[in-house]
PDB file of N, CA, C, O and CB in Angstrom:
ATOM      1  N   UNK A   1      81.164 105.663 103.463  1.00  0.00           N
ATOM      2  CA  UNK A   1      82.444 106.253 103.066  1.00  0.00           C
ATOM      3  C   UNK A   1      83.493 105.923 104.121  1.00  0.00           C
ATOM      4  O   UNK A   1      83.117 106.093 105.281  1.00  0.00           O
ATOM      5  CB  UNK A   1      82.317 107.794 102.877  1.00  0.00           C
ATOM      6  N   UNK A   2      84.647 105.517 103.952  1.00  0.00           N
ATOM      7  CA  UNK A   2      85.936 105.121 104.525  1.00  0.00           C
ATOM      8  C   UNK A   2      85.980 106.146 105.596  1.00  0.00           C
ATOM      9  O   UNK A   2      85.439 107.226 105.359  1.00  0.00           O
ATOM     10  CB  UNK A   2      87.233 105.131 103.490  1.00  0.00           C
ATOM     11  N   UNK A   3      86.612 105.932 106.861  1.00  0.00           N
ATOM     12  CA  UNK A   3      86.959 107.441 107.733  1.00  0.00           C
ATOM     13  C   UNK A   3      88.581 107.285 107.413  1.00  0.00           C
ATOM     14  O   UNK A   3      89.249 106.260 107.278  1.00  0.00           O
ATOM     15  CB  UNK A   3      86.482 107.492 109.859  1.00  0.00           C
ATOM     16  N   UNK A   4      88.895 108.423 107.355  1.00  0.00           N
ATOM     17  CA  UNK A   4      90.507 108.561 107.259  1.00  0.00           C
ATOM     18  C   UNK A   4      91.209 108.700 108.560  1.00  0.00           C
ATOM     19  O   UNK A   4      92.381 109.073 108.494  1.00  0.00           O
ATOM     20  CB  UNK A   4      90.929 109.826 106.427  1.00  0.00           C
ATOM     21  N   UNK A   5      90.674 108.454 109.793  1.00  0.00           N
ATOM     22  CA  UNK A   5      91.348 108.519 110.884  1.00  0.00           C
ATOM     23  C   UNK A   5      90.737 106.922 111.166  1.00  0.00           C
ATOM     24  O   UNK A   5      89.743 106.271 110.845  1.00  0.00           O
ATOM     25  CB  UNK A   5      91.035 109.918 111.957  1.00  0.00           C
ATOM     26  N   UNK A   6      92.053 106.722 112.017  1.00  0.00           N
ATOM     27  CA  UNK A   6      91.916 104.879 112.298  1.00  0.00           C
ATOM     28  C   UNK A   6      91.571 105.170 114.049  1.00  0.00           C
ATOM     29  O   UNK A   6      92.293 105.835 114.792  1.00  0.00           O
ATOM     30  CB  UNK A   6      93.953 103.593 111.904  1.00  0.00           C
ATOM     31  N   UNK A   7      90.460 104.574 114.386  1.00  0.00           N
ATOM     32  CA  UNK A   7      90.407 104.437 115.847  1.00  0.00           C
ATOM     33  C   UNK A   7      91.328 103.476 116.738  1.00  0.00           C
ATOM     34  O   UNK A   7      91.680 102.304 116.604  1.00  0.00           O
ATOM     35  CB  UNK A   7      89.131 104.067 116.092  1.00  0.00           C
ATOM     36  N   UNK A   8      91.600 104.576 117.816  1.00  0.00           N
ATOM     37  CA  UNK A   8      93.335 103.903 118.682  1.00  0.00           C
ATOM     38  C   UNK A   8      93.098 102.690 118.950  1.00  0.00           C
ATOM     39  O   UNK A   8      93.842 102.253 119.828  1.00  0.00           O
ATOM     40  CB  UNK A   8      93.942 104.567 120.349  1.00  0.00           C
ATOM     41  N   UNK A   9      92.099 101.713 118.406  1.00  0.00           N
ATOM     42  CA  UNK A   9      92.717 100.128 118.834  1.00  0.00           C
ATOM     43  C   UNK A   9      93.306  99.573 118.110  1.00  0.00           C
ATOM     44  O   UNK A   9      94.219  98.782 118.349  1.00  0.00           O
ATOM     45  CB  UNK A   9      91.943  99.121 119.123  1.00  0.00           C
ATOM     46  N   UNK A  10      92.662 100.063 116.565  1.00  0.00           N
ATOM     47  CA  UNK A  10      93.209  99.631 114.782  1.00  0.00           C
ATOM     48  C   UNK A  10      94.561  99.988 115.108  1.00  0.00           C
ATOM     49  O   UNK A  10      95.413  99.110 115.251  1.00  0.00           O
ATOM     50  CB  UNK A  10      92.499 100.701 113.139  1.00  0.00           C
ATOM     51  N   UNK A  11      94.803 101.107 115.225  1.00  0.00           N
ATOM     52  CA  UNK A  11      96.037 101.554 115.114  1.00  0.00           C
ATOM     53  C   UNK A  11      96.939 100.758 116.296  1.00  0.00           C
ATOM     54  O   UNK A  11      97.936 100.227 115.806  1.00  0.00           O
ATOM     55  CB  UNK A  11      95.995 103.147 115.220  1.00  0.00           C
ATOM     56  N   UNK A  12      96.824 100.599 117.483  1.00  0.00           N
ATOM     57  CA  UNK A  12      97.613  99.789 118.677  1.00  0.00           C
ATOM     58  C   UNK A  12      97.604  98.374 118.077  1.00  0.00           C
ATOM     59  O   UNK A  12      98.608  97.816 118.520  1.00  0.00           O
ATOM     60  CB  UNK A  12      96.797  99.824 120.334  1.00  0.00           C
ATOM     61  N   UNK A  13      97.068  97.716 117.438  1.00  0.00           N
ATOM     62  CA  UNK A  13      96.532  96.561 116.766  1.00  0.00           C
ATOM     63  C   UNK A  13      97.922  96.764 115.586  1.00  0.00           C
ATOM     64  O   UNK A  13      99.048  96.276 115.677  1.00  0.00           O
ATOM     65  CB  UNK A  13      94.604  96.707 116.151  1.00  0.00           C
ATOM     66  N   UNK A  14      97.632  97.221 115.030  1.00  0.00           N
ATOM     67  CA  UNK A  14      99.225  97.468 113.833  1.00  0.00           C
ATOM     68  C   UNK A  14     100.433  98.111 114.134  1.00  0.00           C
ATOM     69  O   UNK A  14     101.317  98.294 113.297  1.00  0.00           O
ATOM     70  CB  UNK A  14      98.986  98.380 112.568  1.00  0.00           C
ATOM     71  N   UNK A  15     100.512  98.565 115.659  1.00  0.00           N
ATOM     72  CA  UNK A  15     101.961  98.410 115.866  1.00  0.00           C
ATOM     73  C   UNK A  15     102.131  97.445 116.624  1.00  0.00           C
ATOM     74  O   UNK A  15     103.256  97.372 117.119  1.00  0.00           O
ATOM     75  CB  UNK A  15     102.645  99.463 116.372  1.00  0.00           C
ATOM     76  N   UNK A  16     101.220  96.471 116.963  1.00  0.00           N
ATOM     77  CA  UNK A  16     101.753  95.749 117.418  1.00  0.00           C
ATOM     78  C   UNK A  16     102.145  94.411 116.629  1.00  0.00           C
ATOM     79  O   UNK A  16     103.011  93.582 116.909  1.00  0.00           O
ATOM     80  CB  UNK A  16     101.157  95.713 118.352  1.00  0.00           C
ATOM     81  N   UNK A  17     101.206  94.456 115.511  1.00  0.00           N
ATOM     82  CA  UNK A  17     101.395  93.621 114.417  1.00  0.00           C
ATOM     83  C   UNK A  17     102.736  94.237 113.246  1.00  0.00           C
ATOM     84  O   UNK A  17     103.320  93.245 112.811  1.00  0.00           O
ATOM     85  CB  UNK A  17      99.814  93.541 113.708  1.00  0.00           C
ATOM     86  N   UNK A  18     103.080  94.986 112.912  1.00  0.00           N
ATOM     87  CA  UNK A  18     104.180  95.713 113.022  1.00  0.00           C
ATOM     88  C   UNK A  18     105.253  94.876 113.666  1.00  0.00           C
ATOM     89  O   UNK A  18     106.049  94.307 112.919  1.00  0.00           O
ATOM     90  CB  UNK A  18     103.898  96.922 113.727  1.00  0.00           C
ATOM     91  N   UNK A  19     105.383  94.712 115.230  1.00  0.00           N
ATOM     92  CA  UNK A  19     106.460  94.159 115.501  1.00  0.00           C
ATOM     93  C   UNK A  19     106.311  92.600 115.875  1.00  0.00           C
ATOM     94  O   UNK A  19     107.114  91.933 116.527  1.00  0.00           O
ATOM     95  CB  UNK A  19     107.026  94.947 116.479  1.00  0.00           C
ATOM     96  N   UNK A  20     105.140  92.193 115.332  1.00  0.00           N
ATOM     97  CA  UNK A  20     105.590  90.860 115.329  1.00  0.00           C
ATOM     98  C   UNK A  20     105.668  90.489 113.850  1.00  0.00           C
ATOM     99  O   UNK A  20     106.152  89.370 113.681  1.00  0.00           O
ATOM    100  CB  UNK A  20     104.655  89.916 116.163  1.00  0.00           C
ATOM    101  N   UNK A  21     105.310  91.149 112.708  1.00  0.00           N
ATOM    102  CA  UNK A  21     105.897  90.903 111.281  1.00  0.00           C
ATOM    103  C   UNK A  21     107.214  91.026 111.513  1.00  0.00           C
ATOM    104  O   UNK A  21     107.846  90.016 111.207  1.00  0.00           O
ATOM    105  CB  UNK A  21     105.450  91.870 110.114  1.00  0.00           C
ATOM    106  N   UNK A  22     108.029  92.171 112.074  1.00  0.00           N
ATOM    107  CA  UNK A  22     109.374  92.068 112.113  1.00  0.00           C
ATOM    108  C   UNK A  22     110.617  91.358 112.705  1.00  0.00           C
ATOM    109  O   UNK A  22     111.806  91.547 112.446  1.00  0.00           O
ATOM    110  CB  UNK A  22     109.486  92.830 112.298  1.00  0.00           C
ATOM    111  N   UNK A  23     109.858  90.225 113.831  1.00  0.00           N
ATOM    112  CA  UNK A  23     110.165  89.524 114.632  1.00  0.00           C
ATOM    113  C   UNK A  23     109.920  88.232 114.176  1.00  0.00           C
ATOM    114  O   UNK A  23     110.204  87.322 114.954  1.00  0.00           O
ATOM    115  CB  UNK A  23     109.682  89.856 115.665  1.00  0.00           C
ATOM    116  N   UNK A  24     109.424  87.930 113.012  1.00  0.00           N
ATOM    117  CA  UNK A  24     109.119  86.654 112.525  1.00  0.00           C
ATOM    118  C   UNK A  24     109.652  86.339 111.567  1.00  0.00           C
ATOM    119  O   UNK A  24     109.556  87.019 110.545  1.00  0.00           O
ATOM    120  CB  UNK A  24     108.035  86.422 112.314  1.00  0.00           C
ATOM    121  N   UNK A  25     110.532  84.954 111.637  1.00  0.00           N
ATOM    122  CA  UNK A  25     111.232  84.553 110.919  1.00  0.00           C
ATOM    123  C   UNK A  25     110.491  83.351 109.088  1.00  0.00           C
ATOM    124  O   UNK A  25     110.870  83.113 107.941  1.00  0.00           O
ATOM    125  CB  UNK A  25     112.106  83.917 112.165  1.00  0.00           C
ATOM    126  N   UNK A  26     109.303  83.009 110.020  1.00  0.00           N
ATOM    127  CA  UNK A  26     109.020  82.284 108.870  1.00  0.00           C
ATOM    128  C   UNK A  26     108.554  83.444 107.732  1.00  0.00           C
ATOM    129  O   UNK A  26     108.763  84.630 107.990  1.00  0.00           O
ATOM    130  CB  UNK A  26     107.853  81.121 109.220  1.00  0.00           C
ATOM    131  N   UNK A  27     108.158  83.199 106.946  1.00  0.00           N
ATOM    132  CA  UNK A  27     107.658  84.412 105.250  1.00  0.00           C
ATOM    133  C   UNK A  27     106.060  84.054 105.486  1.00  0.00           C
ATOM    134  O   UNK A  27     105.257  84.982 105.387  1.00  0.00           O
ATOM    135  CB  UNK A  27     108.425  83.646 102.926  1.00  0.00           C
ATOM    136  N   UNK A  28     105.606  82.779 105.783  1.00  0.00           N
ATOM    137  CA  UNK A  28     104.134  82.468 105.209  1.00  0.00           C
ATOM    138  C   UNK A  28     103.417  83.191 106.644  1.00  0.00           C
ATOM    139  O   UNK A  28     102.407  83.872 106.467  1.00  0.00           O
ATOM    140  CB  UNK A  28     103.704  80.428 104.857  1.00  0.00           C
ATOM    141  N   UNK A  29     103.992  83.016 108.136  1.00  0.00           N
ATOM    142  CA  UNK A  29     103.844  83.603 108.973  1.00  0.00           C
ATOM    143  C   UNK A  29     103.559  85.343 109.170  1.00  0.00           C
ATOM    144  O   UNK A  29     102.699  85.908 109.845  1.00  0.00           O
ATOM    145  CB  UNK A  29     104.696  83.118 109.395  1.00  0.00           C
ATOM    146  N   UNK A  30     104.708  85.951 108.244  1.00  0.00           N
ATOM    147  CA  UNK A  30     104.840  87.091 107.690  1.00  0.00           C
ATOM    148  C   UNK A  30     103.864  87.791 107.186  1.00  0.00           C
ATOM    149  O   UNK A  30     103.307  88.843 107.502  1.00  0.00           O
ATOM    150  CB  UNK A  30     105.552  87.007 106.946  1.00  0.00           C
ATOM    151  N   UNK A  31     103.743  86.966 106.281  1.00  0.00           N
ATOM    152  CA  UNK A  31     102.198  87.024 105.238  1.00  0.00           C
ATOM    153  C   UNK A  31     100.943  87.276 105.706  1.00  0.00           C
ATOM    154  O   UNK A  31     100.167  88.193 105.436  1.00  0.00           O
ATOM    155  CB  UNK A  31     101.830  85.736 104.578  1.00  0.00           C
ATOM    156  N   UNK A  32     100.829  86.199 106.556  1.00  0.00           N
ATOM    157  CA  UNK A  32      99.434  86.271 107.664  1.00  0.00           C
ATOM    158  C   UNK A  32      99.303  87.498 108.452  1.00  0.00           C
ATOM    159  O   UNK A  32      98.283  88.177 108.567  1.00  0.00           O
ATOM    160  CB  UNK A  32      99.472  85.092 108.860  1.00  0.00           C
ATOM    161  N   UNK A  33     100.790  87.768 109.138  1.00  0.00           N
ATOM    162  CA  UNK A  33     100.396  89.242 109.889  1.00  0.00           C
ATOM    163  C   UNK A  33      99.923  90.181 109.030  1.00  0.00           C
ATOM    164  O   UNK A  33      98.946  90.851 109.368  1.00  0.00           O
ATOM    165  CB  UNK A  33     101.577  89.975 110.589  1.00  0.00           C
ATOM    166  N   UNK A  34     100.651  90.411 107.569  1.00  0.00           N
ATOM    167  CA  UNK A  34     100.252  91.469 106.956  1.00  0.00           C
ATOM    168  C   UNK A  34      98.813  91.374 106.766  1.00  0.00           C
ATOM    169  O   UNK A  34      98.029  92.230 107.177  1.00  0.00           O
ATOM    170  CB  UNK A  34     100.955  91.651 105.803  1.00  0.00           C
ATOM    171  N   UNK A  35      98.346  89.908 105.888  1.00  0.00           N
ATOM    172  CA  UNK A  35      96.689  90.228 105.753  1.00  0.00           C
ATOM    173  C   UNK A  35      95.892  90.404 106.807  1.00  0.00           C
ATOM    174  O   UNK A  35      94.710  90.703 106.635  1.00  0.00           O
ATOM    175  CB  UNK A  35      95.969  89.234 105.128  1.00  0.00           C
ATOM    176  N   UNK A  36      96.363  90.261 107.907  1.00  0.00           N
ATOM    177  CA  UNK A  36      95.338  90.606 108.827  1.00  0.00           C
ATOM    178  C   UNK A  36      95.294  91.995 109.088  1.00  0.00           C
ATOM    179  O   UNK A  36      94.254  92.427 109.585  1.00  0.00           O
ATOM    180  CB  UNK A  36      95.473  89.918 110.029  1.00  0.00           C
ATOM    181  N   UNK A  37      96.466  92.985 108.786  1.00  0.00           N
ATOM    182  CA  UNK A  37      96.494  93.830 108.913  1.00  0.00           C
ATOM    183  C   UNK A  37      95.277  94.453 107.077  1.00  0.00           C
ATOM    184  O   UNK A  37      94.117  94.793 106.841  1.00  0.00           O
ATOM    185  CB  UNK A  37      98.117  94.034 109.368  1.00  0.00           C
ATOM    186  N   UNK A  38      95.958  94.344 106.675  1.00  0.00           N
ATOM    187  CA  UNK A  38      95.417  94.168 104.976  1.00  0.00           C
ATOM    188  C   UNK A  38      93.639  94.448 105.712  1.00  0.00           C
ATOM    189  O   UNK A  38      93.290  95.611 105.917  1.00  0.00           O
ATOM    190  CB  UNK A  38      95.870  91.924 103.883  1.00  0.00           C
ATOM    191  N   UNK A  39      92.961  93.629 105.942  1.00  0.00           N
ATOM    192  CA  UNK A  39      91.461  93.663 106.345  1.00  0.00           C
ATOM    193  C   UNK A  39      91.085  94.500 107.185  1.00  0.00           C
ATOM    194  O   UNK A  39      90.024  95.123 107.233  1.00  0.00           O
ATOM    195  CB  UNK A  39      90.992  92.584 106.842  1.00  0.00           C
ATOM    196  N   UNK A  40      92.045  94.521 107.924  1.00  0.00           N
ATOM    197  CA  UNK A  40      91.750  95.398 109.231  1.00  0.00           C
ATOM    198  C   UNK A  40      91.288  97.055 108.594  1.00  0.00           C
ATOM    199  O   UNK A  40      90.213  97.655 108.600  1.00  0.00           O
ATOM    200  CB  UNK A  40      93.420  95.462 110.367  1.00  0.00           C
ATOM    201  N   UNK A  41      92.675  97.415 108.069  1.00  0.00           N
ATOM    202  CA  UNK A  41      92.844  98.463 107.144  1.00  0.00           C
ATOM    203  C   UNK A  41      92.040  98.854 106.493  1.00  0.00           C
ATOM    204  O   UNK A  41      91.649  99.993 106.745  1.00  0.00           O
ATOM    205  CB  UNK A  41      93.563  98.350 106.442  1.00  0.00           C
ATOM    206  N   UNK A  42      91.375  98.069 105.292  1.00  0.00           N
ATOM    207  CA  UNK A  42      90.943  98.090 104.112  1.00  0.00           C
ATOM    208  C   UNK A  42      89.433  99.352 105.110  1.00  0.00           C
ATOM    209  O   UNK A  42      89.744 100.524 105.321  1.00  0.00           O
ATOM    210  CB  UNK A  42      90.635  96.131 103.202  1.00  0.00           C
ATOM    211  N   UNK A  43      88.439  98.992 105.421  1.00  0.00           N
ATOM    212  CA  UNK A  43      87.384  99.964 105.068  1.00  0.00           C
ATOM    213  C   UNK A  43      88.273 101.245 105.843  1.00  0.00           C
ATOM    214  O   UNK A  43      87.488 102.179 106.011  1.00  0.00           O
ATOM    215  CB  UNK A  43      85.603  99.531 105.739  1.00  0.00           C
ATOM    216  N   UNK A  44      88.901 101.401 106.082  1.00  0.00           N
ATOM    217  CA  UNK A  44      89.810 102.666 106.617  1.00  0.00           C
ATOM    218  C   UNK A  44      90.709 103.125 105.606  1.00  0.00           C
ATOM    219  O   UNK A  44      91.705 103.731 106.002  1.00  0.00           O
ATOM    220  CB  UNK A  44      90.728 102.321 107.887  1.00  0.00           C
ATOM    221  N   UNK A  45      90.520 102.919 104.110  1.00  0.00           N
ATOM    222  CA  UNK A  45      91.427 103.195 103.218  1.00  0.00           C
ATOM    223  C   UNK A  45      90.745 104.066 102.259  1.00  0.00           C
ATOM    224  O   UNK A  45      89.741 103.367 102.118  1.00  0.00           O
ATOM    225  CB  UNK A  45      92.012 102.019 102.661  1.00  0.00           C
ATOM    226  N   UNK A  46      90.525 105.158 101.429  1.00  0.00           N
ATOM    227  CA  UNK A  46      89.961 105.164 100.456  1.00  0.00           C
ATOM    228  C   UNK A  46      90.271 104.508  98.990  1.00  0.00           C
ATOM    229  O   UNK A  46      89.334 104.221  98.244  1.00  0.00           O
ATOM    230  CB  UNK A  46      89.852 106.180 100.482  1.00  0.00           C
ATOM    231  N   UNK A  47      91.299 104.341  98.707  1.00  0.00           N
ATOM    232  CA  UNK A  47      92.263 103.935  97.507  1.00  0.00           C
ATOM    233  C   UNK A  47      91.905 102.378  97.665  1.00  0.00           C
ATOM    234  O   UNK A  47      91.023 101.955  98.412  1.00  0.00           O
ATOM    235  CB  UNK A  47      94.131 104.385  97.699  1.00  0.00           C
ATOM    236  N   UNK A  48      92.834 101.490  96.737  1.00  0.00           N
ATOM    237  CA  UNK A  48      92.977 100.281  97.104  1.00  0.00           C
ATOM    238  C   UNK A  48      94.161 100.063  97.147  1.00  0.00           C
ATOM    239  O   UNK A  48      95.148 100.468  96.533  1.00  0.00           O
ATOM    240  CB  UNK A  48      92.402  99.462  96.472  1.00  0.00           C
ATOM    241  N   UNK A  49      93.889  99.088  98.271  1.00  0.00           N
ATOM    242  CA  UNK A  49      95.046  98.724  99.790  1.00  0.00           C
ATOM    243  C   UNK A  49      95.668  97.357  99.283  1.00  0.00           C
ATOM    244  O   UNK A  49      95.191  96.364  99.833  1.00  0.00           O
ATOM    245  CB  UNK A  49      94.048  98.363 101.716  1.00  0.00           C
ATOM    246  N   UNK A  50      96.375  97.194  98.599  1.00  0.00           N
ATOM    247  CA  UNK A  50      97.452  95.682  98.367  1.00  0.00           C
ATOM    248  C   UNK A  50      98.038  95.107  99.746  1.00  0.00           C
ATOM    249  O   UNK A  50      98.232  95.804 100.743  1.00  0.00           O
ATOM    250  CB  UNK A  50      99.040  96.079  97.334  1.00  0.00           C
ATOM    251  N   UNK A  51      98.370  93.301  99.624  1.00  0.00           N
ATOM    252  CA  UNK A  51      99.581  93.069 100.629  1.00  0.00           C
ATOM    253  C   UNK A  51     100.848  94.076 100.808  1.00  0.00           C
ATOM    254  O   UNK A  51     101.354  94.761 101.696  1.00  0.00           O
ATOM    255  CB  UNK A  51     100.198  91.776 100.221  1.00  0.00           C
ATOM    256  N   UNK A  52     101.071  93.743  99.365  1.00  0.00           N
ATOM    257  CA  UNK A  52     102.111  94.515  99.091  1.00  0.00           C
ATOM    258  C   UNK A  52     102.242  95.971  99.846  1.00  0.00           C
ATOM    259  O   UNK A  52     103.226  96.130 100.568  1.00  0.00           O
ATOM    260  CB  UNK A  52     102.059  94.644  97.703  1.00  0.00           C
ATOM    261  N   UNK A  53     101.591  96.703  99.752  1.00  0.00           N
ATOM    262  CA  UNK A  53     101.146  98.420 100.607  1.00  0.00           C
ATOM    263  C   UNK A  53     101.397  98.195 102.098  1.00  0.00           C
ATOM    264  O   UNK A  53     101.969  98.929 102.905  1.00  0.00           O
ATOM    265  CB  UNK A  53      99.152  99.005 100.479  1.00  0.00           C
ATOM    266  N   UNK A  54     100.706  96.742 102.297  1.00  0.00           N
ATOM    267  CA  UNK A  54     100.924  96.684 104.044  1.00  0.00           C
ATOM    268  C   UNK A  54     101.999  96.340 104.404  1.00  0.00           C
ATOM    269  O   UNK A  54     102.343  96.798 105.494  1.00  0.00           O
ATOM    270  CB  UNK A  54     100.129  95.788 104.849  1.00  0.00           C
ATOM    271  N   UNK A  55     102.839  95.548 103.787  1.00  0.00           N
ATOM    272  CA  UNK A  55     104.286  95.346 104.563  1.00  0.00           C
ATOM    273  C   UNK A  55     105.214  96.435 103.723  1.00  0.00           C
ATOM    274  O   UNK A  55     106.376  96.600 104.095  1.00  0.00           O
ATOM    275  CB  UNK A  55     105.000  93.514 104.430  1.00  0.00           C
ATOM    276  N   UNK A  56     104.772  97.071 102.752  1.00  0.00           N
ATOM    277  CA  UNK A  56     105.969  98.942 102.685  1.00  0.00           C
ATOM    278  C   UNK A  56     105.407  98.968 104.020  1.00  0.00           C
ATOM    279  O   UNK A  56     105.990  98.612 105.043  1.00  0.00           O
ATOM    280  CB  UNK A  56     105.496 100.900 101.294  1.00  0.00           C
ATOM    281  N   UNK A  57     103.923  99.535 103.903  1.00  0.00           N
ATOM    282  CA  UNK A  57     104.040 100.260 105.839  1.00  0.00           C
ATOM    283  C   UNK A  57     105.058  99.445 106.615  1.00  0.00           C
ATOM    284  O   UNK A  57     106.231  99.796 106.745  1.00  0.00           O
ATOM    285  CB  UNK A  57     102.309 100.017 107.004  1.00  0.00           C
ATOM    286  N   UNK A  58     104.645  98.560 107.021  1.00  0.00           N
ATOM    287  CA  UNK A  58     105.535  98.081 107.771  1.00  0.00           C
ATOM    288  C   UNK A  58     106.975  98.112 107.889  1.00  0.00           C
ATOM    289  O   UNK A  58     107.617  98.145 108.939  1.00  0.00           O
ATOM    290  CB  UNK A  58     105.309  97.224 107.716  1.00  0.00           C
ATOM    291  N   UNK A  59     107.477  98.095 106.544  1.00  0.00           N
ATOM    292  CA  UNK A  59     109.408  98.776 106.619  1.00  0.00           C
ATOM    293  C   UNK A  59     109.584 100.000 106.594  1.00  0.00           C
ATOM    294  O   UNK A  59     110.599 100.479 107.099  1.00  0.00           O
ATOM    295  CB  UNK A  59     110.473  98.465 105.368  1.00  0.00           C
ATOM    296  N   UNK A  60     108.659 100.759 106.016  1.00  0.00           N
ATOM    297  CA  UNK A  60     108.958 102.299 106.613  1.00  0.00           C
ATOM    298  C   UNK A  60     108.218 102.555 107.940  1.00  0.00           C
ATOM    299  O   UNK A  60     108.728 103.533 108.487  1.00  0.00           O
ATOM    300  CB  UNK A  60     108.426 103.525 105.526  1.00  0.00           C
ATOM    301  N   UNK A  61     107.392 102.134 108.527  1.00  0.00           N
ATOM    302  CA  UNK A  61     107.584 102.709 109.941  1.00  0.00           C
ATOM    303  C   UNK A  61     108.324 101.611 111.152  1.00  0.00           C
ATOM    304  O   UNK A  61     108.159 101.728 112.366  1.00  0.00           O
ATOM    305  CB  UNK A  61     105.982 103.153 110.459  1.00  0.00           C
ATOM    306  N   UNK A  62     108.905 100.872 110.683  1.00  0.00           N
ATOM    307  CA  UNK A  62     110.124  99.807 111.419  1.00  0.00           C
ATOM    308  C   UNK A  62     110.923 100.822 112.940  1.00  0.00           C
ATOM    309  O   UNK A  62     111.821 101.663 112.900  1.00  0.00           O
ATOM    310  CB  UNK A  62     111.763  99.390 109.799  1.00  0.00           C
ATOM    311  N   UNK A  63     110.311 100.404 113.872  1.00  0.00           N
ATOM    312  CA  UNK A  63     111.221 100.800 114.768  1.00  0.00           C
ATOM    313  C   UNK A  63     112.477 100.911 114.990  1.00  0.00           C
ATOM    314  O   UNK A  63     112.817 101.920 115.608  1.00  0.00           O
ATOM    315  CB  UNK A  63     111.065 100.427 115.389  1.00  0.00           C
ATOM    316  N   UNK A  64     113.342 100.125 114.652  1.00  0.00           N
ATOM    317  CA  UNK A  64     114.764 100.488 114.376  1.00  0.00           C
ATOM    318  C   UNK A  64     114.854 100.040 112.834  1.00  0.00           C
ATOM    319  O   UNK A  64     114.496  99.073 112.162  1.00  0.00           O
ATOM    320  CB  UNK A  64     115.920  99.673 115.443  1.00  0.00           C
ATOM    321  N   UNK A  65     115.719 101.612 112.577  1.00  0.00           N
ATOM    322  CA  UNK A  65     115.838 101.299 110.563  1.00  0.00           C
ATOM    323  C   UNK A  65     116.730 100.658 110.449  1.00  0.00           C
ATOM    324  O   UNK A  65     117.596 100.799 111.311  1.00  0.00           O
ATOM    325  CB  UNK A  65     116.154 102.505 109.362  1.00  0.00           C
ATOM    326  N   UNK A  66     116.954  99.709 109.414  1.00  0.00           N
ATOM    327  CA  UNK A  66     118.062  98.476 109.087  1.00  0.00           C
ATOM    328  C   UNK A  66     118.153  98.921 107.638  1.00  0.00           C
ATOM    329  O   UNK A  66     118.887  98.321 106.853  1.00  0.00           O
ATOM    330  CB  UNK A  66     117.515  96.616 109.333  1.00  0.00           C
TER     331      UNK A  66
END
């Protein structure tokens, strides 16, 4: 069964991926951060986890809102 708490490396691991999705200009580059995040995630999810789901996270928890 999935744990619903992410252990602090997963989580230091996606803010830091977090700000290099937001710092990256290419899209296919973009992409890659998210799925890596996407896998990382996934057995830490109960639901199912889309690209799409990982980069919302990523604009709603955006360090500075634009």
């Amino acid at each position: 069964m999935p744990s619903k708490e992410l252990p602090p490396w997963i989580a230091r691991r996606f803010v830091d991926d977090m700000r290099a999705f937001h710092a990256e200009t290419n899209a296919i580059k973009r992409d890659e951060i998210a799925a890596r995040q996407l896998h990382a995630l996934r057995p830490h999810h109960a639901g199912k986890l889309r690209l799409s789901d990982v980069k919302e996270m990523f604009q709603l928890m955006r360090d500075d809102p634009a």
